[in-house]
C-alpha positions in Angstrom: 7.8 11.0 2.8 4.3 11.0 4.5 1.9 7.7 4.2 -1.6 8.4 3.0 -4.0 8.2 6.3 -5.4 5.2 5.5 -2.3 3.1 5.8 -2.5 0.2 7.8 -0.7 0.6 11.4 0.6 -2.8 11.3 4.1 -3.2 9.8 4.1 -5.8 6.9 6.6 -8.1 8.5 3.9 -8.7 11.5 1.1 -9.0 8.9 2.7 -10.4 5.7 0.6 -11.3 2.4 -3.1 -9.0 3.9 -0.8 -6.1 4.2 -1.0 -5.7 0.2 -3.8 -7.7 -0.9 -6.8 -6.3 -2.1 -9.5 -8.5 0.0 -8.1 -7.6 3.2 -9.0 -4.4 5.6 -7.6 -3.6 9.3 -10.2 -4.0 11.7 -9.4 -1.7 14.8 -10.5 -3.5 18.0 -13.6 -1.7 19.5 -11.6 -1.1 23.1 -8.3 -0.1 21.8 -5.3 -2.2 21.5 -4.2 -4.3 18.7 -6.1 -4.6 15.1 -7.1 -7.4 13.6 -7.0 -8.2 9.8 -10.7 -9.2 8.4 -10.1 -11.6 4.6 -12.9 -10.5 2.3 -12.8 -13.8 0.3 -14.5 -15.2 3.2 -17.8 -13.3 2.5 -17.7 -15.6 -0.8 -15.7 -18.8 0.0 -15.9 -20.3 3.8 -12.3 -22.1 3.0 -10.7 -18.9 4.0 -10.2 -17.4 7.4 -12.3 -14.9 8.7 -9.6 -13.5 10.9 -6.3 -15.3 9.7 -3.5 -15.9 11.9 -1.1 -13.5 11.0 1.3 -12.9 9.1 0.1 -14.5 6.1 2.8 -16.5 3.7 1.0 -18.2 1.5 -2.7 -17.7 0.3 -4.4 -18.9 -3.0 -6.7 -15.6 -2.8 -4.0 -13.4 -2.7 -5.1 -10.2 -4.9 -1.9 -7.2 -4.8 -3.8 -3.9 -4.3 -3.5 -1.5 -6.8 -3.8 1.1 -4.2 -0.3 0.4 -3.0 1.1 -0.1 -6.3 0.2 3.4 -7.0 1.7 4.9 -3.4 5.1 3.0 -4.3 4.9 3.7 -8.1 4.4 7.9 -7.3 6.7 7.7 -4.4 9.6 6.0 -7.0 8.8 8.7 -9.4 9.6 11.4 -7.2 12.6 10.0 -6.3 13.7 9.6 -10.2 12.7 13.7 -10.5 14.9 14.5 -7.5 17.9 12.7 -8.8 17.2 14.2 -12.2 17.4 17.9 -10.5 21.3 17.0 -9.1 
């Protein structure tokens, strides 16, 4: 199984909740290194983190990204079609 390019580098353990959500993006750091995790709802609402302390366990703006739904959802139904074939 290959991951689309875009996925995030960080595993989700060391992110948590921004890993999946919808408002978040990985922000690579401009000399190299480790990324850092930007929360869109802060464009809107000041009450959450610019750059929140990782990883994440709780968060009222928590939004699951359909993006990855659809990855694990295609990547389950291949499994189901190879099963079928044996």
């Amino acid at each position: 199984m290959s991951l689309p390019p875009t996925w995030p580098r960080q595993a989700s353990v060391e992110v948590g909740l921004c890993r999946n959500c919808t408002h978040a993006r990985e922000v690579a750091h401009p000399r190299g290194g480790q990324s850092f995790w930007r929360c869109g709802m802060w464009d809107s609402d000041k009450g959450f983190a610019k750059y929140p302390q990782l990883p994440v366990v709780k968060c009222s703006g928590f939004s699951e990204s359909v993006t990855e739904l659809l990855f694990v959802s295609k990547v389950l139904d291949g499994e189901e079609s190879r099963r079928s074939e044996l």
